[in-house]
N, CA and C atoms as a LAMMPS dump frame, in Angstrom:
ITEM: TIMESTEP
0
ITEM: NUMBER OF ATOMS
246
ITEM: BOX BOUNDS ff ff ff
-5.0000000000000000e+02 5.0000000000000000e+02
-5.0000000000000000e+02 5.0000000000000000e+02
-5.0000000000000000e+02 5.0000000000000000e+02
ITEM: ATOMS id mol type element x y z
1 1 1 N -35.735 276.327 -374.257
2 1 2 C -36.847 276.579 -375.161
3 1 3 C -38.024 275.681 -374.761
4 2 1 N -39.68 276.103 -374.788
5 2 2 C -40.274 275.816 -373.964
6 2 3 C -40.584 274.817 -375.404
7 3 1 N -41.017 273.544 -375.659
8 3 2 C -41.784 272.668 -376.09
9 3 3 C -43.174 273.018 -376.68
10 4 1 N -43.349 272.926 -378.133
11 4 2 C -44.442 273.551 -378.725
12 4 3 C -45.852 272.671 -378.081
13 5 1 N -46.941 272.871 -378.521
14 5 2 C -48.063 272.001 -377.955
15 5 3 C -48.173 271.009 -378.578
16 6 1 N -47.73 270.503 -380.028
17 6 2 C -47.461 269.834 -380.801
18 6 3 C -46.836 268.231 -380.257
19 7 1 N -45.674 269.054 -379.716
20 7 2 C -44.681 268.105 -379.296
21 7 3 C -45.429 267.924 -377.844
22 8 1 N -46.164 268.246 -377.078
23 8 2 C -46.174 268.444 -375.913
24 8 3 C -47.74 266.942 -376.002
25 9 1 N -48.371 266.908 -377.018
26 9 2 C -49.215 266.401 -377.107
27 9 3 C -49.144 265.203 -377.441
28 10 1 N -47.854 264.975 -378.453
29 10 2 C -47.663 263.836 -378.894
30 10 3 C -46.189 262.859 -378.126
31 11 1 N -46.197 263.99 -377.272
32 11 2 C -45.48 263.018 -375.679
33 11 3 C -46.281 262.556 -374.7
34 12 1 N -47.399 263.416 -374.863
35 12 2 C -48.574 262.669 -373.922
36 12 3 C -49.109 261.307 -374.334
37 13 1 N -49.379 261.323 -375.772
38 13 2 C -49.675 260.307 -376.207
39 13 3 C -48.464 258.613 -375.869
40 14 1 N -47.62 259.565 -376.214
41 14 2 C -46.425 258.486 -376.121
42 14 3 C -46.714 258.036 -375.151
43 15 1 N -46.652 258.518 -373.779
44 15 2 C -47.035 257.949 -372.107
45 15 3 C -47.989 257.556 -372.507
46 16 1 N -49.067 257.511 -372.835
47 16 2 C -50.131 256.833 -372.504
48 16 3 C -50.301 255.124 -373.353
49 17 1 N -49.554 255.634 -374.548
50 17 2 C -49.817 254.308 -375.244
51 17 3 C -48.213 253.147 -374.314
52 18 1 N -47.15 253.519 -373.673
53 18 2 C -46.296 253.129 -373.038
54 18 3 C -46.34 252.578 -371.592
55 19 1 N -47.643 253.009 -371.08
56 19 2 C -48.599 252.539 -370.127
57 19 3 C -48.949 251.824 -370.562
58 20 1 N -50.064 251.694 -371.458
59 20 2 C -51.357 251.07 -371.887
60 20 3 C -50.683 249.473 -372.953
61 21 1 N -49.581 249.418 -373.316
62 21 2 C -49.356 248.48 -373.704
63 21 3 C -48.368 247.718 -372.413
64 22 1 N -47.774 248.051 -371.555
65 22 2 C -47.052 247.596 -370.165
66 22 3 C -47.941 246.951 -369.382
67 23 1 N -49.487 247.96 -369.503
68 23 2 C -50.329 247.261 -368.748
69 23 3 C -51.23 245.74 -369.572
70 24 1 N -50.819 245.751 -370.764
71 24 2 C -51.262 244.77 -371.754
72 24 3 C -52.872 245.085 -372.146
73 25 1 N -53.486 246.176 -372.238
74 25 2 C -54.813 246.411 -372.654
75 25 3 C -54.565 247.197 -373.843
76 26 1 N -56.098 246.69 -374.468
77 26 2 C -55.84 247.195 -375.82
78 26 3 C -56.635 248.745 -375.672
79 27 1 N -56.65 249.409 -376.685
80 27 2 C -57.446 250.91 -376.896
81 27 3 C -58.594 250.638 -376.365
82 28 1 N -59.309 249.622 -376.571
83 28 2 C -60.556 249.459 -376.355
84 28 3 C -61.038 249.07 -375.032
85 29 1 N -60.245 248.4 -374.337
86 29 2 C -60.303 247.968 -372.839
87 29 3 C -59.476 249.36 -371.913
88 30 1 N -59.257 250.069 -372.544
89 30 2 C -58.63 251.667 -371.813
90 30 3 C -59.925 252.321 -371.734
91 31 1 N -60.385 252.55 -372.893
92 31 2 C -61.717 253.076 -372.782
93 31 3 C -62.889 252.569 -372.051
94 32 1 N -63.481 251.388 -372.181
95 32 2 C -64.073 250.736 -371.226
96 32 3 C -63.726 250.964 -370.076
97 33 1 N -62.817 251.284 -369.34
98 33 2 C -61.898 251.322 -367.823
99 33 3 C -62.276 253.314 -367.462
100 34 1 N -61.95 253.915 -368.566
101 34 2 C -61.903 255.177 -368.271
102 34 3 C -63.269 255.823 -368.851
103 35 1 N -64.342 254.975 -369.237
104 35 2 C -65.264 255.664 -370.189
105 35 3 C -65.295 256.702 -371.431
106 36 1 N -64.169 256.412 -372.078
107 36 2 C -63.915 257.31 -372.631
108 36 3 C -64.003 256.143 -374.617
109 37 1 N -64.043 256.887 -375.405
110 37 2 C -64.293 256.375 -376.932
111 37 3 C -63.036 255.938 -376.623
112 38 1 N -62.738 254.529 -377.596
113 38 2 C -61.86 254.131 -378.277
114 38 3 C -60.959 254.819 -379.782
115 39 1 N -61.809 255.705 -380.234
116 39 2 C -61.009 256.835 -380.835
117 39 3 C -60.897 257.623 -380.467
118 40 1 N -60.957 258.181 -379.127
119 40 2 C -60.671 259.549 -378.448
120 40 3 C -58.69 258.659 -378.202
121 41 1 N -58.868 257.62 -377.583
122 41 2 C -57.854 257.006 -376.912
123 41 3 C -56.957 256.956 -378.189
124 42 1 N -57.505 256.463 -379.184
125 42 2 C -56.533 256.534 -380.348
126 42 3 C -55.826 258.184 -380.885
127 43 1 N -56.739 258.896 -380.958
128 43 2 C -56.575 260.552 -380.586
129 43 3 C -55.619 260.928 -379.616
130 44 1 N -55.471 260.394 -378.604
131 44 2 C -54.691 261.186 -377.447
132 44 3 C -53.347 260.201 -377.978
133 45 1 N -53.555 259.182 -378.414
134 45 2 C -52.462 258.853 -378.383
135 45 3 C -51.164 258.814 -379.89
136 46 1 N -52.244 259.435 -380.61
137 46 2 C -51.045 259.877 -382.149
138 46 3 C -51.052 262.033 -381.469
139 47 1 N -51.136 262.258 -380.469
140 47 2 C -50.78 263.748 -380.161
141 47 3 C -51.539 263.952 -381.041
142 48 1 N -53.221 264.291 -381.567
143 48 2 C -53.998 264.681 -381.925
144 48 3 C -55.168 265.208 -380.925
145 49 1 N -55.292 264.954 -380.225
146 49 2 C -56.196 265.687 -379.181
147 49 3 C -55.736 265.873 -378.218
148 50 1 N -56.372 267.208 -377.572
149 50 2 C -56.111 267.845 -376.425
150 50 3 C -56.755 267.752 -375.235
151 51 1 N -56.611 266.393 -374.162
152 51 2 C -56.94 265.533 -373.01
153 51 3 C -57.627 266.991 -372.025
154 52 1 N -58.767 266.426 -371.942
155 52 2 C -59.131 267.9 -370.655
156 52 3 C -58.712 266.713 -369.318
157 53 1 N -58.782 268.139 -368.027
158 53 2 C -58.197 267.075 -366.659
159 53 3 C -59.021 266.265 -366.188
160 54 1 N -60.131 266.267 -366.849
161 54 2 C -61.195 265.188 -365.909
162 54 3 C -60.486 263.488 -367.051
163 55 1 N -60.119 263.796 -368.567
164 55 2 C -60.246 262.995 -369.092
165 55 3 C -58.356 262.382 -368.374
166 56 1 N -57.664 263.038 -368.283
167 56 2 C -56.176 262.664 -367.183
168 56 3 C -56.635 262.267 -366.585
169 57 1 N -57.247 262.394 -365.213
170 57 2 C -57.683 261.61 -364.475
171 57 3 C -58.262 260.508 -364.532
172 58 1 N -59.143 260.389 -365.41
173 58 2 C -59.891 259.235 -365.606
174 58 3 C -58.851 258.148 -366.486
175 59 1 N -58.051 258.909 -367.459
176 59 2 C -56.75 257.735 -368.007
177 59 3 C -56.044 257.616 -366.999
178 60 1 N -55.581 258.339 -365.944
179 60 2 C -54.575 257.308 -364.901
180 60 3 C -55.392 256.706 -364.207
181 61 1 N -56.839 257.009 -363.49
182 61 2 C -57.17 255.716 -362.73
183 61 3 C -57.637 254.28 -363.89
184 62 1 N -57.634 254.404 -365.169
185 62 2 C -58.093 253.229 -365.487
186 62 3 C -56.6 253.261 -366.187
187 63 1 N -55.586 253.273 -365.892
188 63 2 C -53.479 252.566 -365.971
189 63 3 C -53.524 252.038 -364.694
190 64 1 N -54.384 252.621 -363.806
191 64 2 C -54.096 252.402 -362.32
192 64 3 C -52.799 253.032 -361.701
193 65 1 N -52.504 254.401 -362.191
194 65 2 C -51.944 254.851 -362.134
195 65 3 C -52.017 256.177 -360.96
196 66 1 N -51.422 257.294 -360.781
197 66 2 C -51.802 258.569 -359.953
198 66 3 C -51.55 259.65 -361.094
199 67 1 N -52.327 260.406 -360.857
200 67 2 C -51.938 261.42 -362.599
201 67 3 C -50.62 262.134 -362.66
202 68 1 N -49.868 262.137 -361.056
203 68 2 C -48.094 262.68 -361.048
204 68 3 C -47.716 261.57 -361.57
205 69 1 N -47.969 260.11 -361.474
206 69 2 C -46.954 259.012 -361.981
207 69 3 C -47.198 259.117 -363.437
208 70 1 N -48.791 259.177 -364.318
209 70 2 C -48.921 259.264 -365.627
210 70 3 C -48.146 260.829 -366.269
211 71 1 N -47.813 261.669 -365.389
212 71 2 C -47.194 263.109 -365.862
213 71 3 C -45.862 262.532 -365.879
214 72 1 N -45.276 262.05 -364.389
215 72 2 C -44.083 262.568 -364.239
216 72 3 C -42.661 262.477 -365.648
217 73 1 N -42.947 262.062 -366.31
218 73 2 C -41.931 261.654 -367.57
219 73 3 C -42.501 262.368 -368.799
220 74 1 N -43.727 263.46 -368.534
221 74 2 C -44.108 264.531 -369.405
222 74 3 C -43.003 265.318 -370.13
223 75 1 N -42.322 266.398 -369.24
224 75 2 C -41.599 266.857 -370.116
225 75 3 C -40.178 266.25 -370.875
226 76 1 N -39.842 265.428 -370.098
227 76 2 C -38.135 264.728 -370.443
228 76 3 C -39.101 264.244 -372.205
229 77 1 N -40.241 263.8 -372.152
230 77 2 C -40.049 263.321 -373.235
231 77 3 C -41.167 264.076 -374.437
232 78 1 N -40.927 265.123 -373.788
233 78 2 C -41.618 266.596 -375.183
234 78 3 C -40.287 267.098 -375.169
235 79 1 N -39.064 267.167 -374.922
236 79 2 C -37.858 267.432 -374.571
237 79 3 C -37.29 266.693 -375.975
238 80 1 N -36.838 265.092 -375.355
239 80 2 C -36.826 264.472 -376.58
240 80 3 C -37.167 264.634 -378.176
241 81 1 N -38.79 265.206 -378.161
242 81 2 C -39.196 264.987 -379.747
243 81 3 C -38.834 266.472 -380.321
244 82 1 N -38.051 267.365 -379.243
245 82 2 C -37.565 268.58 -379.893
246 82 3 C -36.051 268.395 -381.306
């Protein structure tokens, strides 16, 4: 069963805030790094907004990440919140 967008969104979030605290920066120093609002970042990361690919990209280069390493644990864990 394919993973609703729901769940699919709020596993994204999960990765990102599981990064973003590993890497020890707060919401606000993610944003600064990726240009992006500090409530967008808070947004992506309770699975409330829907990340376009420029804004992926721009969150894995400011994890310092590659956007397959910020994906690769995508579905195992929209899997999970089923």
């Amino acid at each position: 069963m394919e993973p609703s967008k729901a769940k699919i969104l709020k596993a994204f979030g999960s990765l990102i805030r599981q990064h973003r605290t590993a890497a020890g920066i707060s919401q606000e120093e993610l944003g600064l790094r990726c240009n992006l609002d500090r409530t967008y970042i808070s947004g992506l990361e309770r699975g409330v907004r829907n990340p376009s690919l420029t804004a992926i990209v721009a969150l894995a280069r400011g994890l310092n990440l590659t956007v397959s390493n910020l994906l690769n644990n995508l579905e195992r864990e929209s899997e999970k919140r089923e």
